[in-house]
Legacy VTK file of the C-alpha trace (Angstrom):
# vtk DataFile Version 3.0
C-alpha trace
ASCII
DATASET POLYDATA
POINTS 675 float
-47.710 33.434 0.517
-44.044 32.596 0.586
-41.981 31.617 -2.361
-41.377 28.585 -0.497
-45.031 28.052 -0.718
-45.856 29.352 -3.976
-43.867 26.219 -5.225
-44.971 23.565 -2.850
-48.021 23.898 -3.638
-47.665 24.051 -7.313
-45.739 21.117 -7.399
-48.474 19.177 -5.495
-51.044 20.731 -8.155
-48.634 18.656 -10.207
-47.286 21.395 -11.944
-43.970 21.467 -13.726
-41.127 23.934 -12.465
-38.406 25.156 -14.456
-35.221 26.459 -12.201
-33.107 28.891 -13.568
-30.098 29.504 -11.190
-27.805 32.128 -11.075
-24.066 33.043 -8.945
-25.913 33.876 -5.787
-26.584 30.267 -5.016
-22.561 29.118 -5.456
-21.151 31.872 -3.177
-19.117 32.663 -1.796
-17.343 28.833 -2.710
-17.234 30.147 -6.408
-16.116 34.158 -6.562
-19.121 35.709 -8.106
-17.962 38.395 -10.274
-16.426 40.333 -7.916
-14.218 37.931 -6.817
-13.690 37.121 -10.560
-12.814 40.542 -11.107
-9.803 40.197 -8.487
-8.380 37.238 -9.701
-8.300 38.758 -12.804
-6.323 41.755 -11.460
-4.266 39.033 -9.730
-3.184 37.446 -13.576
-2.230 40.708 -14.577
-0.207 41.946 -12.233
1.597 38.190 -12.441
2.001 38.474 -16.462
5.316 40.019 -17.379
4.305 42.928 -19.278
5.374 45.960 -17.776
2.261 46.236 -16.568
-0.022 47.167 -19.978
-2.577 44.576 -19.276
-3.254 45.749 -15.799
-3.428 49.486 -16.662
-6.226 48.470 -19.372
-8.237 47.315 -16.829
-7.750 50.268 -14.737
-8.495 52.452 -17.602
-11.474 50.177 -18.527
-13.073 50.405 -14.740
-12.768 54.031 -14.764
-14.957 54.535 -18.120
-17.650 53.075 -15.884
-19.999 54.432 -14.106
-18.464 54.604 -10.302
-21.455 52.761 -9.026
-21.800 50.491 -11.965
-22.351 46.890 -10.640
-19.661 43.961 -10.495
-20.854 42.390 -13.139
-20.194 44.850 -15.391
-17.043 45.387 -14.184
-16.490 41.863 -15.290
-17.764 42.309 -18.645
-15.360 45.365 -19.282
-12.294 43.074 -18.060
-13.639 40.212 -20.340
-13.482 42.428 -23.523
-9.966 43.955 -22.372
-8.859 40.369 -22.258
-9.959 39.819 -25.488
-8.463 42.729 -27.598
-5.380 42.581 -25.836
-4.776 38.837 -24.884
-6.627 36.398 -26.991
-10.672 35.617 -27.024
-10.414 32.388 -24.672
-7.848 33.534 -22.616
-9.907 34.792 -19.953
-11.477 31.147 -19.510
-8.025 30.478 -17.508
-9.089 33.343 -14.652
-12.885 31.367 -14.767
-11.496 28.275 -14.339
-9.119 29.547 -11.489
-12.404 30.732 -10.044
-13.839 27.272 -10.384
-11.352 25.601 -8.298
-11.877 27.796 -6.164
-14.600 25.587 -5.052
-12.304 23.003 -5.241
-10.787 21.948 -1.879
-8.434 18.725 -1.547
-7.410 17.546 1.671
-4.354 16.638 -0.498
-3.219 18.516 -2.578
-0.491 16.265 -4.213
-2.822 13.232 -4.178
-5.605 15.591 -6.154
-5.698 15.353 -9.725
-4.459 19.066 -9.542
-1.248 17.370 -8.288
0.792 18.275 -11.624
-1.298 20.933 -12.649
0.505 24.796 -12.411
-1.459 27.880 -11.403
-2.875 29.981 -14.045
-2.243 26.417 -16.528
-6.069 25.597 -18.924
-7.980 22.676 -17.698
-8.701 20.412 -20.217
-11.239 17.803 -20.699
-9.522 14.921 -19.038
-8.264 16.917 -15.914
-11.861 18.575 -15.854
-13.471 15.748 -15.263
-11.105 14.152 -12.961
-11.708 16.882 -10.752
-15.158 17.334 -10.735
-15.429 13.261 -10.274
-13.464 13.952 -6.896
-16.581 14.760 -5.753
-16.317 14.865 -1.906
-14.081 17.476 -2.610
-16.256 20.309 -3.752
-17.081 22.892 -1.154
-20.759 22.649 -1.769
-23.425 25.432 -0.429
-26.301 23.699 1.556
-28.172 25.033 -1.078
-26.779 24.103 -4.317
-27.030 19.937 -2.402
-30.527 20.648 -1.546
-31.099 21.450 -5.478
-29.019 18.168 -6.439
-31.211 15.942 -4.086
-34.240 17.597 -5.542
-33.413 17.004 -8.977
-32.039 13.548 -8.480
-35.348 12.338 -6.374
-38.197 14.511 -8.430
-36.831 15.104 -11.627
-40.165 14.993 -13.264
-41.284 17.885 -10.821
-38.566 19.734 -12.371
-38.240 18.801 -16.029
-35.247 16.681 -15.437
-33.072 19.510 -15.622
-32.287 22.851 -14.134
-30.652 26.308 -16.057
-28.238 27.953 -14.773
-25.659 31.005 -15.399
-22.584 29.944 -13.804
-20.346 27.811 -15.042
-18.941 25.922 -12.660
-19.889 22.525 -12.000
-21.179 22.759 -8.712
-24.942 21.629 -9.447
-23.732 18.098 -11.440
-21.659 17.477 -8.457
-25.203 17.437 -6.165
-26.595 15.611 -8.036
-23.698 12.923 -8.732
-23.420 12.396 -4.952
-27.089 11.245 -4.938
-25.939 8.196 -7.054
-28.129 9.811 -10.406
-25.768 10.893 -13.490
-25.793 14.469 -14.593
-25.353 15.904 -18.036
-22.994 19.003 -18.255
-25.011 20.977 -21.599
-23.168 23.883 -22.258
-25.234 26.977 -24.464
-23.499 29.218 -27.013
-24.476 33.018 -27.242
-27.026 32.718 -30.040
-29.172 30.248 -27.010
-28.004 26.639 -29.034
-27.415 23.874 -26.668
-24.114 22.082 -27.250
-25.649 19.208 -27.602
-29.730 17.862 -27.785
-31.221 17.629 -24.915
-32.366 14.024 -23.885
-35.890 13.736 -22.589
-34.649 10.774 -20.300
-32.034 9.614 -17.928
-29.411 12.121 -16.753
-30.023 14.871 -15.011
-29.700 18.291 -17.669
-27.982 21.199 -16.557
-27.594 23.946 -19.131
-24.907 26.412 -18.669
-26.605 29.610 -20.415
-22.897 31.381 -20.316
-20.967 28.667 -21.161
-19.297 25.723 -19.182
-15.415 25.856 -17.190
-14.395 23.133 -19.032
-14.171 21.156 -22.953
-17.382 19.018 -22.982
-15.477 17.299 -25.610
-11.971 16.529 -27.401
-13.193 19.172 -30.116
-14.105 21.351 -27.286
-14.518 25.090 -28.769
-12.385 28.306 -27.243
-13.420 30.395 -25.820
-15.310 28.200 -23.058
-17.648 31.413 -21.791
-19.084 33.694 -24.355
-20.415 37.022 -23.581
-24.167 38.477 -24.115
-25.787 38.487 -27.299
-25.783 41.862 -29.088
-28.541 43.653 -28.998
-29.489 43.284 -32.720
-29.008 39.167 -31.407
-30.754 39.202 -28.313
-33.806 38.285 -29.314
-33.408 35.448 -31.234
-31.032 33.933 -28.716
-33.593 34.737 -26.396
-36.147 32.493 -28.415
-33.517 29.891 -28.830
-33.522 29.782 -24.867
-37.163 29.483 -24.726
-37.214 25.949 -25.774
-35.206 25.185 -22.955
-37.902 26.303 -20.173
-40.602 23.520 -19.682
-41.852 24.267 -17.012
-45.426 25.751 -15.970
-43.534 27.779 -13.247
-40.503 29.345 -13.660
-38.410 29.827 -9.754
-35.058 32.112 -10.490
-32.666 32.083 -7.730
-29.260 33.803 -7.161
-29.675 35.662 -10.588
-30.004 39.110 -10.874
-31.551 39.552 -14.297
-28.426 41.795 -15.859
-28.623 39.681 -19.240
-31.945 40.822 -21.143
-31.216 37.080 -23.125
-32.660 35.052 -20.166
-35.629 37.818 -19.423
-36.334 37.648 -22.951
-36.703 33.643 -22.721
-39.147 34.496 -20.805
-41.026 36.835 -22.572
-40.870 34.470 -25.324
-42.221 31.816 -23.860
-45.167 33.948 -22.274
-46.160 34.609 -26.296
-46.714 30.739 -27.012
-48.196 29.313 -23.610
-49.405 30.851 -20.191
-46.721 30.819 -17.609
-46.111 32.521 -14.252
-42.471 33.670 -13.274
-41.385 33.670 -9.594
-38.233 35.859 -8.568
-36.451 35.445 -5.584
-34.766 38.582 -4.485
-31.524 38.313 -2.117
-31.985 42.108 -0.954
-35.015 43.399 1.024
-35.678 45.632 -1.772
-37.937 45.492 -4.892
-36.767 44.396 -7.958
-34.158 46.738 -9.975
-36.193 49.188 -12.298
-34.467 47.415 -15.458
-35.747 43.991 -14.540
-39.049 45.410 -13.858
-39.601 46.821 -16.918
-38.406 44.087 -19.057
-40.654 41.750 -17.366
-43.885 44.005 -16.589
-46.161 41.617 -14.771
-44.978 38.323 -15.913
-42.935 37.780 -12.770
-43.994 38.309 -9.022
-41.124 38.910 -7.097
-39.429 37.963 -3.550
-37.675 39.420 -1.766
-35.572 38.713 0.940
-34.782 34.916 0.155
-31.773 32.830 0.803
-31.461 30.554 -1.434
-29.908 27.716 0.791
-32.478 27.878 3.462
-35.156 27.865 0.501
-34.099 24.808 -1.430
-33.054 22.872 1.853
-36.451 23.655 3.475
-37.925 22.234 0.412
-35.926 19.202 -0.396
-36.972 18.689 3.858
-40.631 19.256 2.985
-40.948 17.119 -0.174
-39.518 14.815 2.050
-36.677 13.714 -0.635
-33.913 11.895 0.853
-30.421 13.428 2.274
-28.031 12.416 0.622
-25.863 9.476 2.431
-22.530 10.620 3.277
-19.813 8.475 1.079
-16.813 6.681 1.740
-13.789 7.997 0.170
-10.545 5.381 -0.113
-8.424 9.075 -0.917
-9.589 10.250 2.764
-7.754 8.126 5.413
-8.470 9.356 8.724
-6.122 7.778 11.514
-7.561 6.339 14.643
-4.132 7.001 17.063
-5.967 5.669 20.235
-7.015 2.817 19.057
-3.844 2.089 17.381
-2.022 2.854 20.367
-3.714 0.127 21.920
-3.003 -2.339 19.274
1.248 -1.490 19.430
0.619 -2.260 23.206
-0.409 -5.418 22.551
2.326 -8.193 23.524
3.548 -10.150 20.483
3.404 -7.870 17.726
4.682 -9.693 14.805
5.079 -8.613 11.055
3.125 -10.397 8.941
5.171 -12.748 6.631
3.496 -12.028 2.934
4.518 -8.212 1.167
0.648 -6.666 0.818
0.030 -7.324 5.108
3.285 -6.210 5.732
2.462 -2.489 3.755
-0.938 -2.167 5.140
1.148 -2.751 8.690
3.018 -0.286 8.024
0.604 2.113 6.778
-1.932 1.736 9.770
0.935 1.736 12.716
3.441 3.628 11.201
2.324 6.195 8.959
3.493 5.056 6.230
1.790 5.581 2.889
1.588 3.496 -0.492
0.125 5.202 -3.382
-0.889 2.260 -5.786
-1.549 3.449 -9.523
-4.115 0.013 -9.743
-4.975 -3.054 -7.530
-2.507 -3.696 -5.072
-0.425 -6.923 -5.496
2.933 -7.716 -4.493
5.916 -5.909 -5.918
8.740 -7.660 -7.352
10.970 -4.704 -7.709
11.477 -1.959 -5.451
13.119 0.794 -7.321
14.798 3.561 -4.484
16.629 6.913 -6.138
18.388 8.608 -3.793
20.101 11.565 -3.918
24.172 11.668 -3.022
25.000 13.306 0.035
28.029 13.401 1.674
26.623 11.688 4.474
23.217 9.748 4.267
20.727 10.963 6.982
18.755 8.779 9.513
15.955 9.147 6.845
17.950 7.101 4.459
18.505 4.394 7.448
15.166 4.085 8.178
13.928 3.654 4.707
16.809 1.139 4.679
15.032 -0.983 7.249
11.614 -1.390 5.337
13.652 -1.796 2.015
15.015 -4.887 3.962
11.799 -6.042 5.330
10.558 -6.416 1.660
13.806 -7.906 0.641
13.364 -10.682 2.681
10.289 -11.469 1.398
11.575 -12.055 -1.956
11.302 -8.337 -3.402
14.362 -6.825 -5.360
16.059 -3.981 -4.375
17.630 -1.298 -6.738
19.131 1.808 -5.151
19.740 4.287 -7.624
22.193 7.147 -6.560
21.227 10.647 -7.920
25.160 11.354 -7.946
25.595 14.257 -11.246
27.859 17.029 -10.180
29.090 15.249 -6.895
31.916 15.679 -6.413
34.138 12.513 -5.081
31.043 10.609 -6.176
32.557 7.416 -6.210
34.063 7.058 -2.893
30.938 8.981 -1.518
28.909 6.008 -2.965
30.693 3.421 -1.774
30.587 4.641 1.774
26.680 4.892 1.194
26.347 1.486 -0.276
28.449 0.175 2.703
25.907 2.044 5.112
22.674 1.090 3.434
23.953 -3.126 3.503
24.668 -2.120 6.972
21.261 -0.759 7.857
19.156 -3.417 5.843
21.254 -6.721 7.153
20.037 -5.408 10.644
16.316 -6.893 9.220
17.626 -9.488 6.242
21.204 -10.492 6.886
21.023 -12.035 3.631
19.830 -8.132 1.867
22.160 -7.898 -1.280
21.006 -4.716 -3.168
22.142 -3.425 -6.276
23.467 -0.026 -5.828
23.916 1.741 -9.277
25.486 5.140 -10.266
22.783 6.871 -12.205
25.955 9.048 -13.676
27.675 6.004 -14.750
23.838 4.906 -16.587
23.650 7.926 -18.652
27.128 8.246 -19.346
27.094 4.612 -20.956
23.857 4.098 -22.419
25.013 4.422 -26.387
22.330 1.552 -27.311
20.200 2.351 -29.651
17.104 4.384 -28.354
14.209 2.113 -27.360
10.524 2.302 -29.321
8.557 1.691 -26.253
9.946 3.630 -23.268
12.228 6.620 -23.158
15.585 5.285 -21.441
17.937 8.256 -21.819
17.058 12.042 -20.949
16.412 13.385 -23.901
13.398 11.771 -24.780
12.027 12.026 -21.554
12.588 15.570 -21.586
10.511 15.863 -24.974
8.063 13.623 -23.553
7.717 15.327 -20.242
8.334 18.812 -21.151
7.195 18.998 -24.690
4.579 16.551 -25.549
2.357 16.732 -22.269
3.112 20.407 -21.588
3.515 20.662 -17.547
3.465 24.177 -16.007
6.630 25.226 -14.512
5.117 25.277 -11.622
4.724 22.186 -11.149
8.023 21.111 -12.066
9.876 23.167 -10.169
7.418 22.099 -7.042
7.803 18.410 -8.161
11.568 18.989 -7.483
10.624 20.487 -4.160
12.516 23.877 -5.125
9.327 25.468 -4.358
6.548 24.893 -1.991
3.665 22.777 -3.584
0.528 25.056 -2.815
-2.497 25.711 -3.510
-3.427 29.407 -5.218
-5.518 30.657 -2.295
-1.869 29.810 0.054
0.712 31.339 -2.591
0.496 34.796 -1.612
1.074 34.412 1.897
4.788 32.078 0.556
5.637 34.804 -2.108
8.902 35.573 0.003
9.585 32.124 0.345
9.363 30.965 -3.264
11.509 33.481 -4.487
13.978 32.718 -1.898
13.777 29.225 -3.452
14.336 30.335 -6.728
17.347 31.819 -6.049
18.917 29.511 -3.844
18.337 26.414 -5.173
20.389 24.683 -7.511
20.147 24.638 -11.005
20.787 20.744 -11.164
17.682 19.562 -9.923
15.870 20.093 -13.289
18.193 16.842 -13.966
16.134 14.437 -11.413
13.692 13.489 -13.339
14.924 12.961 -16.878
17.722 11.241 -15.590
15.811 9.093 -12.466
13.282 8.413 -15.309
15.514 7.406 -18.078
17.026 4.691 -15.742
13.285 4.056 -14.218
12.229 3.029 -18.071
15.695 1.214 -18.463
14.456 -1.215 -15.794
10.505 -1.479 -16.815
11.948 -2.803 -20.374
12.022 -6.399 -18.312
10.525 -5.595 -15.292
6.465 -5.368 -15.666
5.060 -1.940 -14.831
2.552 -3.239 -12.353
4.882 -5.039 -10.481
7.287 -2.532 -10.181
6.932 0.224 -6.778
9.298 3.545 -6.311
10.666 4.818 -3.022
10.628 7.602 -1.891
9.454 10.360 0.986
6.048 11.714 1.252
7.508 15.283 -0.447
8.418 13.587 -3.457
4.727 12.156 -3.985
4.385 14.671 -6.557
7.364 13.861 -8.761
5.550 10.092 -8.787
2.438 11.933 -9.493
3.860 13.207 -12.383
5.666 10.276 -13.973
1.919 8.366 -13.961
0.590 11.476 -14.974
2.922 11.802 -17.978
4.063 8.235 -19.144
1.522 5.701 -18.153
3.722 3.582 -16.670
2.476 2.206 -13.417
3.699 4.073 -10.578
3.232 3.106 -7.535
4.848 4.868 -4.925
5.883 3.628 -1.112
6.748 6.327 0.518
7.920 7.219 4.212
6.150 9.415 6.703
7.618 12.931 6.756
9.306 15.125 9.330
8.219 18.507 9.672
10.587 21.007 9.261
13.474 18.810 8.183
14.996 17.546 5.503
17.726 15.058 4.524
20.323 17.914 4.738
19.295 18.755 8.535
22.512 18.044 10.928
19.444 17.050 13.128
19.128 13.671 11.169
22.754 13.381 10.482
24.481 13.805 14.027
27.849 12.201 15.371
27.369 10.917 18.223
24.790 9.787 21.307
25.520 13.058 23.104
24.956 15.517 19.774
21.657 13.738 19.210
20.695 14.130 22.488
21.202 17.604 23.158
18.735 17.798 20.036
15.965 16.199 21.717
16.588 18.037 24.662
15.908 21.279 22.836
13.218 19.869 21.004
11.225 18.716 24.152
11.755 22.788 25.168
9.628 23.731 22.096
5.517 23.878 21.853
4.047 21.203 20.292
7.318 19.048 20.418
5.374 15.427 21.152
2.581 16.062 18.282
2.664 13.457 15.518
5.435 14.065 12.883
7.416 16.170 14.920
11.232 15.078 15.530
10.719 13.285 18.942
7.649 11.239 17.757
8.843 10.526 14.447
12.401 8.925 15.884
10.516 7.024 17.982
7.643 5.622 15.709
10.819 4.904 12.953
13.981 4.581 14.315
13.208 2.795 18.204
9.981 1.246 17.657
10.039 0.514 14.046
13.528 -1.704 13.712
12.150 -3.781 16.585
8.673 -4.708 15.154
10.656 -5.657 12.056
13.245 -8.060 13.694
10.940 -8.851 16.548
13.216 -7.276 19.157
12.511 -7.125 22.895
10.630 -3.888 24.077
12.703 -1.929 27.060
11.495 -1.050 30.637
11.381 2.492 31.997
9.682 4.215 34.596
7.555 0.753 34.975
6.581 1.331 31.196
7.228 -1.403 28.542
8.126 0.896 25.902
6.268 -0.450 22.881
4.555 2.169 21.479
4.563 6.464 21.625
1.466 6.593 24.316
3.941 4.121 26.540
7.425 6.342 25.550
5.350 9.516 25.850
3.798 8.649 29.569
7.442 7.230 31.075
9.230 10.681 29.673
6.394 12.593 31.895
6.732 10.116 34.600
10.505 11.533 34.556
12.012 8.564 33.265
15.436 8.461 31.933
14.057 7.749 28.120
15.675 10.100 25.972
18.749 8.885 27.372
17.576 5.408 26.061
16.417 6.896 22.671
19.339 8.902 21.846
21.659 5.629 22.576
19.322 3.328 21.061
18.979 4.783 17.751
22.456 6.277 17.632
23.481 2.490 18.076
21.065 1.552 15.236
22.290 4.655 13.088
26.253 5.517 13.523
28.830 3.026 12.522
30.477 0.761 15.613
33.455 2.688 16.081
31.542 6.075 16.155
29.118 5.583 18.442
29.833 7.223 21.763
27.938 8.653 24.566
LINES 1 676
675 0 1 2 3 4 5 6 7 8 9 10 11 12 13 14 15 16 17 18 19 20 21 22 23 24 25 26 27 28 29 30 31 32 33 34 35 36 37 38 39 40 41 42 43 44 45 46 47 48 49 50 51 52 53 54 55 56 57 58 59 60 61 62 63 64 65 66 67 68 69 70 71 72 73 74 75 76 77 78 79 80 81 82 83 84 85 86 87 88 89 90 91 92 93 94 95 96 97 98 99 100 101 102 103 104 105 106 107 108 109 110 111 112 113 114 115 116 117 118 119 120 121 122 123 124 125 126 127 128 129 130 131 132 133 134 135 136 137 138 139 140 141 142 143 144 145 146 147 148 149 150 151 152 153 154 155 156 157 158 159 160 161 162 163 164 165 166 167 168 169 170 171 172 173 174 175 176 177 178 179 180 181 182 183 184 185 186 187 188 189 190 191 192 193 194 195 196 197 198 199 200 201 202 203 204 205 206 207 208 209 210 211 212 213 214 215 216 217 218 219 220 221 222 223 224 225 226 227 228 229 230 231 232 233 234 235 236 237 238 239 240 241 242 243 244 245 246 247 248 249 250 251 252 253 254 255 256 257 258 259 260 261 262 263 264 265 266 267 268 269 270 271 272 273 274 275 276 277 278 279 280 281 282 283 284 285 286 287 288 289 290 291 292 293 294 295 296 297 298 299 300 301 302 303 304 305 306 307 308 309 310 311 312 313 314 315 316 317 318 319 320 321 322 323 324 325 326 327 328 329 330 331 332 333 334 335 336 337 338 339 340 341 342 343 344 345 346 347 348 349 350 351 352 353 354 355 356 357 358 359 360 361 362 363 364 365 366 367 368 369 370 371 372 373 374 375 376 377 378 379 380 381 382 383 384 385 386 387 388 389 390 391 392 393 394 395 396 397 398 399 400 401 402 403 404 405 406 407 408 409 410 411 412 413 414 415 416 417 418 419 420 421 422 423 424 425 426 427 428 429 430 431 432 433 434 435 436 437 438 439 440 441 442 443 444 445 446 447 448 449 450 451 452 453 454 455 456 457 458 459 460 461 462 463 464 465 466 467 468 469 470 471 472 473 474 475 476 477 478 479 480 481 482 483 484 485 486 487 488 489 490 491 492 493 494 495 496 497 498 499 500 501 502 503 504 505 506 507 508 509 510 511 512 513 514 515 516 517 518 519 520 521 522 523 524 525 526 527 528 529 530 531 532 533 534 535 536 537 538 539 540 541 542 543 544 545 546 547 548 549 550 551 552 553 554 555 556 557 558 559 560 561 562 563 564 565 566 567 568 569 570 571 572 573 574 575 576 577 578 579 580 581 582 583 584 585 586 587 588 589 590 591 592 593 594 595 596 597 598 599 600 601 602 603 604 605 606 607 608 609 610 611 612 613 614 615 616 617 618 619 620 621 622 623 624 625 626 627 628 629 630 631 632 633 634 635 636 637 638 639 640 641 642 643 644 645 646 647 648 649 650 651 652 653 654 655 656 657 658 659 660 661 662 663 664 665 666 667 668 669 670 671 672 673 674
């Protein structure tokens, strides 16, 4: 009879099973341990010290046995870690591991968004992540368990044990709808807490949990085996924990003599019949055997996915019902196109229509930090340049759009170290009225020096909110303890990856490093200090930054850190260019386009975000849906969207001729402007 069988049928003889799950069932999402191992290896090659930490390891791997088995390789690096690091410091490479599992479409819109590489999870951020829950790469296995426990819990004792400690198994069960209980268990076999006969779901982490299960949460999170002089009475602690008639062990392979003496414990108090799935075609190893005897019949050959999903089919309990997630937008471009095509396209006349508009033609983005409603500030740093880009232009146009509909506008300039800074900003405030009266011809912005703020603020610091640098620096950098990291990628001086991507952009960030400048560090305790300066009158809720989609994780980080609101507008990005790019700041009709010529050389050139589709979407289509222009005719296209612009440029029609005048118009001063 097949495992699959064996508990089939005892479940229908209304017996109780007890599952006791092990890393087998959460690879490869979660390293098992010799994945753990490596990124282990990985932290110490990262950590500064000439090396000392990573030649322990080396000398501790070669004390064992060649053949010895990963996990005890992993053991050997866990007591390393301790004698020479600290006892919980190895929880950091575990939770690393964790997130492993962990994959956001979006990084910067994750709650991992401020969070640095190699940084402790705490309880908060734990549980922020594992409530993202359509964002855990789950096995088909480890689901079919969740929908098992979450539709017959009674066949299962309402709970399941388990040696990992990730929180892959809670997540299954959450996306049924049913709650799960996270119940970590120390090395002497306690529970962290009582178990509860009723409601949640139970899932007891026999090793210890990836994360503080509360504000007092103990370090170290994992704990290693019970000594041997222990191991017994842990065991016997355990053996409380397994209910069940049957016990089904899956993805474990029986290393730690604490859960095989569980068993044997609870074989001395009540009959009970042990079924052992084995991954390999081979018999059990001679160590399990022997601590076990007869009280287990084993399996072997079993995949654990196709076993609990074959089950969960034949108990007939329900799939689980994929869910909507509001973080996931997924952009319908032919059915858009269609709308832009549409004659008549007006902007809608209140702020909140007007946003969505722009989010679902557009690209644009708003992250709110609550309900939307209407701002009645819009707050827009920008950084000094000697010349402000197309980018700024554009983002001049919405800033008008919202302007006119009763929404204030506060440019702040980013101008420390600039030199000529005051005839610089002039010019730009000259350019931005320019820009916005295209859309509100009565657009009045304030335009303030965020040098001349900090240079005159000599009022007496303010109890609420931190309004010079200073105190946002202790605030930011001192009391909520960022990683570097993220700092540095909040600033974009370095890329904002994940730690699966970093290896491959080593080069790159330390390029970065070097090259960039210094003063950056200064953009957010001084765009801050101002930020706070206006929210002293202004209410938070009401109040939205501007900004580009790479600088959603600076605005990640000021909600993160102060509280405050922060909600962010931001524009959609160009790939491969930035502000600085002579490709967004050209002189004249003929310069820009001998760019677009080029660009319409390269592969991919007409693919959304690139430089063609993006000056079209922004700075040809987007001015005229704001100020309800009049479409032009090429080719016998009405060019009112990118499908109709796209289609007349392979017709052969003279349209980047159009677009480079068009927008050079829109963008270069009158007198500048020539062909």
């Amino acid at each position: 009879m097949t495992l699959l069988d064996e508990i089939a049928e005892a479940i229908g003889r209304g017996e109780q099973i007890t599952l006791i799950l092990g890393a087998g069932m959460t690879m490869p999402a979660v390293p098992g341990p010799a994945g753990i191992v490596e990124l282990a290896e990985r932290y110490a090659a990262g950590l500064g010290d000439d090396g000392e930490l990573t030649q322990a390891l080396r000398q501790a791997r070669e004390e064992l046995d060649p053949q010895a088995a990963p996990i005890e390789v992993y053991l050997a690096y866990r007591r390393v870690f301790t004698a020479r690091r600290s006892p919980g410091e190895f929880d950091v490479i575990a939770q690393q591991a964790v997130l492993a599992g962990y994959r956001a479409p979006d990084l910067a819109s994750s709650p991992l968004a401020t969070h640095g590489i190699w940084q402790r999870v705490d309880l908060r951020l734990g549980e922020r992540v594992e409530n993202s829950l359509d964002w855990w790469e789950l096995p088909a296995g480890v689901r079919a368990v969740g929908r098992l426990l979450a539709w017959r819990p009674d066949e299962f004792g309402n709970g399941v044990l388990t040696t990992n400690f990730d929180p892959m198994l809670e997540v299954a069960v959450r996306l049924t709808g049913r709650q799960a209980l996270s119940v970590p268990v120390d090395a002497a076999g306690r529970p962290d807490r009582r178990p509860e006969g009723e409601g949640a779901v139970q899932v007891f982490h026999l090793h210890g949990f990836w994360r503080p299960v509360s504000e007092a949460g103990r370090s170290p999170l994992l704990h290693d085996p019970a000594p041997d002089a222990q191991a017994p009475a842990a065991g016997r602690a355990i053996a409380d924990l397994i209910t069940g008639d049957r016990v089904v062990v899956v993805g474990y392979s029986g290393w730690d003599d604490v859960v095989t003496g569980a068993l044997r414990a609870v074989r001395e108090v009540r009959p009970v019949r042990v079924l052992w799935a084995l991954q390999e075609d081979d018999g059990p190893p001679a160590a399990l055997s022997e601590r076990l005897g007869d009280l287990a019949a084993y399996y072997p050959g079993v995949d654990g996915d196709e076993l609990f999903t074959r089950l969960a089919d034949r108990l007939q309990v329900p799939a689980t019902a994929p869910r909507a997630d509001p973080r996931r937008r997924v952009r319908h471009l032919d059915w858009e196109r269609e709308l832009f095509s549409q004659p008549g396209n007006v902007a809608p006349a209140a702020v909140l229509p007007l946003l969505r508009q722009l989010e679902r033609r557009y690209g644009w983005g708003v992250d709110w930090a609550g309900e939307p409603q209407p701002p009645r500030l819009l707050f827009w740093p920008v950084r000094l340049r000697a010349r402000a880009s197309l980018i700024n232009a554009v983002q001049a146009l919405t800033a008008a759009a919202l302007s006119q509909r009763g929404v204030r506008v506060v440019a702040c300039l980013d101008d420390f170290g600039v030199a000529e800074r005051a005839e610089l900003g002039a010019a730009f405030a000259a350019d931005l009225r320019r820009w916005m009266r295209r859309v509100d011809p009565a657009a009045d912005p304030a335009v303030v020096s965020l040098h001349d703020y900090i240079e005159g603020s000599h009022r007496e610091p303010s109890l609420l909110r931190p309004t010079d640098p200073w105190s946002v620096a202790r605030i930011f950098y001192g009391e909520r303890n960022p990683s570097l990291y993220s700092v540095l990628a909040a600033i974009k001086v370095v890329p904002h990856l994940a730690l699966h991507d970093l290896e491959q952009h080593a080069a790159a960030i330390v390029q970065t490093l070097l090259s960039k400048d210094a003063n950056r560090l200064l953009t957010p305790l001084t765009t801050w200090a101002f930020l706070h300066h206006l929210l002293e009158t202004e209410p938070a809720a009401e109040v939205m930054a501007y900004a580009g989609s790479d600088e959603r994780l600076l605005w990640e980080q000021f909600r993160e850190h102060f509280g405050l609101g922060g909600t962010l507008l931001y524009n959609p990005y160009i790939r491969h260019l930035t502000n600085e790019s002579r490709m967004v700041r050209w002189s004249s009709a003929a310069e820009l386009r001998a760019y677009l010529t080029s660009t319409k050389e390269l592969p991919g050139w007409g693919e959304e975000g690139g430089y063609v589709h993006w000056l079209v979407q922004n700075a040809f289509l987007l001015p005229r849906y704001l100020t309800h222009g009049e479409f032009p005719e090429a080719g016998g296209y009405r060019l009112d969207s990118w499908a109709a612009f796209a289609a007349a440029l392979d017709k052969g029609a003279p349209v980047l001729d159009l677009l480079a005048q068009d927008v050079s118009d829109f963008y270069l001063p009158p007198a500048v402007v020539t062909g």
